[in-house]
C-alpha positions in Angstrom: 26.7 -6.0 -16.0 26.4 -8.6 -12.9 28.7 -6.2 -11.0 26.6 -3.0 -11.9 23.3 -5.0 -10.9 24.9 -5.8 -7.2 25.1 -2.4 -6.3 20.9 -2.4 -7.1 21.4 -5.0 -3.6 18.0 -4.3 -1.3 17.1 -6.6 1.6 13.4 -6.9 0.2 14.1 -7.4 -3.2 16.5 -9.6 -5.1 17.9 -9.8 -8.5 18.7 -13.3 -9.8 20.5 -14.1 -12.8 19.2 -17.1 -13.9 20.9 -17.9 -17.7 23.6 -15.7 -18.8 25.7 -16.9 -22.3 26.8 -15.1 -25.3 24.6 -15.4 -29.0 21.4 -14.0 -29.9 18.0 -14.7 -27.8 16.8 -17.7 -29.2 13.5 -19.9 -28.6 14.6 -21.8 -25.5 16.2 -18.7 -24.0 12.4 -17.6 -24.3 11.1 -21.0 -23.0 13.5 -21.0 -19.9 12.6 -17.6 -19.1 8.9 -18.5 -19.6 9.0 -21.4 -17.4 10.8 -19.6 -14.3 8.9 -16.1 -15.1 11.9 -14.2 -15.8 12.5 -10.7 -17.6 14.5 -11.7 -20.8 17.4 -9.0 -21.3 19.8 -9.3 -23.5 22.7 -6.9 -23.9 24.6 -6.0 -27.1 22.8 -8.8 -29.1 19.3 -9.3 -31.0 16.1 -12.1 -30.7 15.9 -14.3 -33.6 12.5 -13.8 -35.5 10.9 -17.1 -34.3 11.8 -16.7 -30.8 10.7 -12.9 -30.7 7.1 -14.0 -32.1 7.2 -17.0 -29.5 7.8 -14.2 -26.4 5.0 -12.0 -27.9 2.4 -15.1 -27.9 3.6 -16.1 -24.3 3.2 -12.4 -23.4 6.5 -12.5 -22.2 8.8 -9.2 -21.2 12.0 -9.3 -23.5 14.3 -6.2 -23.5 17.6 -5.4 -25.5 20.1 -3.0 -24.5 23.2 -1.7 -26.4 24.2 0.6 -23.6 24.7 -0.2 -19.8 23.5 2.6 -18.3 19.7 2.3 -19.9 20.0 -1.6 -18.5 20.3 -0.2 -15.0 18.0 2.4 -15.2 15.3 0.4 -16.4 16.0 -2.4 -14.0 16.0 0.1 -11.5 12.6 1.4 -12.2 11.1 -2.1 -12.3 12.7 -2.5 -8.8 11.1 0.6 -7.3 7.8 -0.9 -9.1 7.7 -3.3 -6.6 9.0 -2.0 -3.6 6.3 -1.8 -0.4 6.1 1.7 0.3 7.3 3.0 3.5 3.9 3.5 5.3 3.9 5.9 8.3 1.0 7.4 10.7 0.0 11.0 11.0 -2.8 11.4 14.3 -4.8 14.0 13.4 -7.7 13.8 16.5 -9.5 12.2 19.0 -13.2 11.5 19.7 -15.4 11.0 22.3 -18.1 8.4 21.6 -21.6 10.3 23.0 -24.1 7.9 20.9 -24.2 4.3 19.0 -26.8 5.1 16.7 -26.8 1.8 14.4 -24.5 -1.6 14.0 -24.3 -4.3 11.6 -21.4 -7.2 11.0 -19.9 -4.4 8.7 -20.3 -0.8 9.8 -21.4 1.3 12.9 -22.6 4.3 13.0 -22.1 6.8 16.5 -22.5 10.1 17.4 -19.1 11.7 19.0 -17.2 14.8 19.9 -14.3 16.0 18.6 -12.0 16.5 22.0 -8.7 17.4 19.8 -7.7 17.9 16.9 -9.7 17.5 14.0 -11.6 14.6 12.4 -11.6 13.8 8.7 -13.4 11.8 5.9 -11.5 8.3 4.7 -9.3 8.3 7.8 -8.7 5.6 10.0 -10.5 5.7 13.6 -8.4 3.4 16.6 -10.6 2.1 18.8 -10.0 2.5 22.6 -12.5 1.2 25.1 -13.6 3.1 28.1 -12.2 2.1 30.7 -11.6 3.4 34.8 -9.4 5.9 36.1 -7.6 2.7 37.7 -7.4 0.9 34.4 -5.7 1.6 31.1 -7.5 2.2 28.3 -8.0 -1.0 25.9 -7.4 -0.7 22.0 -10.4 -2.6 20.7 -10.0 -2.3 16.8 -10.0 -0.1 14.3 -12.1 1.1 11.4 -12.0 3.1 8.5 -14.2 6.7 8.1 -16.6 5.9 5.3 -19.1 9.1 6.0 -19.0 12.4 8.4 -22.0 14.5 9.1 -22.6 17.7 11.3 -26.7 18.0 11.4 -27.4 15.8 8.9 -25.6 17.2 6.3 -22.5 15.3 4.7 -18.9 16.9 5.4 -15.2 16.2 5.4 -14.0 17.7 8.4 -15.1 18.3 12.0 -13.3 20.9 14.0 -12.0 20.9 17.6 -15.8 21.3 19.9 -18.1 20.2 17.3 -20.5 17.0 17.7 -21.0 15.0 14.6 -22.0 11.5 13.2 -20.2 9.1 11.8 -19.7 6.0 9.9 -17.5 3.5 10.5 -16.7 0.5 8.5 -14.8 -2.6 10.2 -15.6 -5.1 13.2 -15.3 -3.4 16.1 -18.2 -3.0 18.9 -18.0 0.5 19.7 -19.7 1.8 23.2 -21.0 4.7 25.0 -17.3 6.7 25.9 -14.9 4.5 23.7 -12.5 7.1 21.8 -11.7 7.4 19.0 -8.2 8.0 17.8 -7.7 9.2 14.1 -5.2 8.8 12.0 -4.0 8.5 8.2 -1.7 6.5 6.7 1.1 8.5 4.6 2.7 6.5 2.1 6.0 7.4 0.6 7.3 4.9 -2.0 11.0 3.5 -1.4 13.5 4.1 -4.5 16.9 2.3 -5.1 
């Protein structure tokens, strides 16, 4: 078992045998595994009836397994439970700030121009500052698209050309010719 369970070996997660022994699951195997908040497994053996009512009060997880393969594959799963997912960036526009209609601590709202791309609702707007043709531009912050409208009316995509407002919801003082750069986040979850 130990030597199946090192091949489940990933840098951002570890397994950790704690208690290993041979005998049924009895009430201090359930009070150990309790006390260090451990999955109790136990492999080709059974839970006495006291120390089975003692994990279900405690609310503690307690598997058996009779075959190996079911003990991987469920340790396995739990693993990829837990794993971050791998998070990656897809730009999907740019903006031109024309207006700053209204800020609070919270949220602002501006009219831009879509000057590639395409701009949609729940994406996440970069921040660049304005800046000289001498000068670089200056990432300022970032914010996340809570609300798009093209004359008023509430929609979830602006094309390439089209003027349009928009709500913004983070920190970040946003100015006459900042740009916006827009992006999602793609996550992909990470499997053993």
């Amino acid at each position: 078992i130990e030597h199946s369970l090192n091949k489940l070996k990933n840098p951002e997660v570890k397994i950790k045998i704690l208690k290993k022994g041979l005998g049924n699951l009895t009430e201090a195997d359930v009070e150990f595994a309790k006390t260090v908040k451990a999955w109790l497994i136990s492999f080709g053996t059974t839970i006495s009836k006291s120390a089975q009512q003692l994990a279900e009060e405690m609310s503690l997880k307690v598997s058996h397994y009779y075959v190996i393969y079911d003990l991987i594959d469920d340790i396995r799963k739990e693993i990829n439970k837990i794993l971050p997912p791998d998070i990656t960036e897809k730009k999907i526009g740019r903006a031109e700030v024309l207006k700053v209609f209204q800020k609070t601590n919270k949220e602002t709202i501006v009219g831009a121009r879509v000057v590639d791309g395409k701009i949609i609702q729940d994406a996440i707007a970069r921040i660049w500052g304005s800046s000289s043709q001498e000068k670089e531009p200056e990432l300022k912050g970032e914010g996340k698209i809570a609300q798009l409208q093209i004359n008023k009316k509430d929609v979830s995509e602006v094309k390439l050309g089209s003027e349009f407002g928009v709500k913004l919801i983070g920190k970040v003082k946003i100015e006459l010719g900042d740009i916006l750069e827009i992006y999602q986040e793609i996550k992909k979850e990470k499997k053993i």
